[in-house]
C-alpha positions in Angstrom: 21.3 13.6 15.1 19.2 15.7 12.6 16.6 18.4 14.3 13.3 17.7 12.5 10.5 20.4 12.4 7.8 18.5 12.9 6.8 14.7 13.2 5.7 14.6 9.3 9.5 15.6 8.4 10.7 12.5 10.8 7.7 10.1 9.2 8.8 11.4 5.6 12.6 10.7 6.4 11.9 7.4 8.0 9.6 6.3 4.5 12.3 7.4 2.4 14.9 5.0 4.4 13.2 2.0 4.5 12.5 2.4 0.5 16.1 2.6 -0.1 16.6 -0.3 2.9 14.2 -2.5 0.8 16.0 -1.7 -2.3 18.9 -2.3 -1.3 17.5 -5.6 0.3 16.2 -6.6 -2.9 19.8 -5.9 -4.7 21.3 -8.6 -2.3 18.7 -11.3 -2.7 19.0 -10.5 -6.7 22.8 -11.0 -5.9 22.1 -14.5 -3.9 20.3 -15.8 -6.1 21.7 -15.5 -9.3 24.8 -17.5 -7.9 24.9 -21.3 -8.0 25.9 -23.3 -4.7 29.6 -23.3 -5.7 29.7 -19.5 -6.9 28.4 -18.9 -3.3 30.3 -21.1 -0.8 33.5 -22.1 -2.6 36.7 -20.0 -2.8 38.3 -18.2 -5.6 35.1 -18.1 -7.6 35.1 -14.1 -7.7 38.0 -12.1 -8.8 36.5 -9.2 -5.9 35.9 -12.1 -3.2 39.4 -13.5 -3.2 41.0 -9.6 -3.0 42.2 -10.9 1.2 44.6 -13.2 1.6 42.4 -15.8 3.0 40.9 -15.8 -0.1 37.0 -16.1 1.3 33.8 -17.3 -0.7 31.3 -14.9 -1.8 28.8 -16.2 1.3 31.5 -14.7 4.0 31.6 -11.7 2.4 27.7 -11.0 2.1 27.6 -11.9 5.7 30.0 -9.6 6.7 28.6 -6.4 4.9 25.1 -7.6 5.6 24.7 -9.0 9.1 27.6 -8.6 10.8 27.1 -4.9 11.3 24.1 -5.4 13.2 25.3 -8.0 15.4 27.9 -5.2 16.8 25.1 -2.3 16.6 23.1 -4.3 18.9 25.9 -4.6 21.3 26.6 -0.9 21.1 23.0 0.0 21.9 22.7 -2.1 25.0 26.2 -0.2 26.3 24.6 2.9 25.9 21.4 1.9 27.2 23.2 1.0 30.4 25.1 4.5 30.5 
């Protein structure tokens, strides 16, 4: 965990993150909506998306680098919560 020197470094650091969260945001929606129905939920439409061998649609893998992180985070915290 980074020391901060005062309360302005921590609100400076925590502005700067959720600019680059909402970019980032902003880059997946951009992604998501430039894709038809099909592009999005059917197999095989993305040469990057079928790299496993289960071949998944573009949908599983924005879920999986998107939400599926957080589902596990929040697990996490509560164990350490209870420690």
């Amino acid at each position: 965990m980074k020391d901060y020197a005062s309360g302005e470094d921590l609100i400076a650091e925590i502005r700067k993150r959720a600019e680059l969260f909402i970019a980032e945001f902003d880059d997946v929606v951009t992604l998501v909506t430039s894709l038809s129905r099909e592009e999005l939920f059917t197999s095989g439409q993305r040469a990057w998306a079928s790299s496993t061998p289960s071949a998944w649609p573009v949908a599983t893998w924005v879920h999986i680098n998107t939400v599926a992180p957080f589902t596990s985070f929040r697990t996490r915290i509560r164990a350490w919560k209870r420690r």
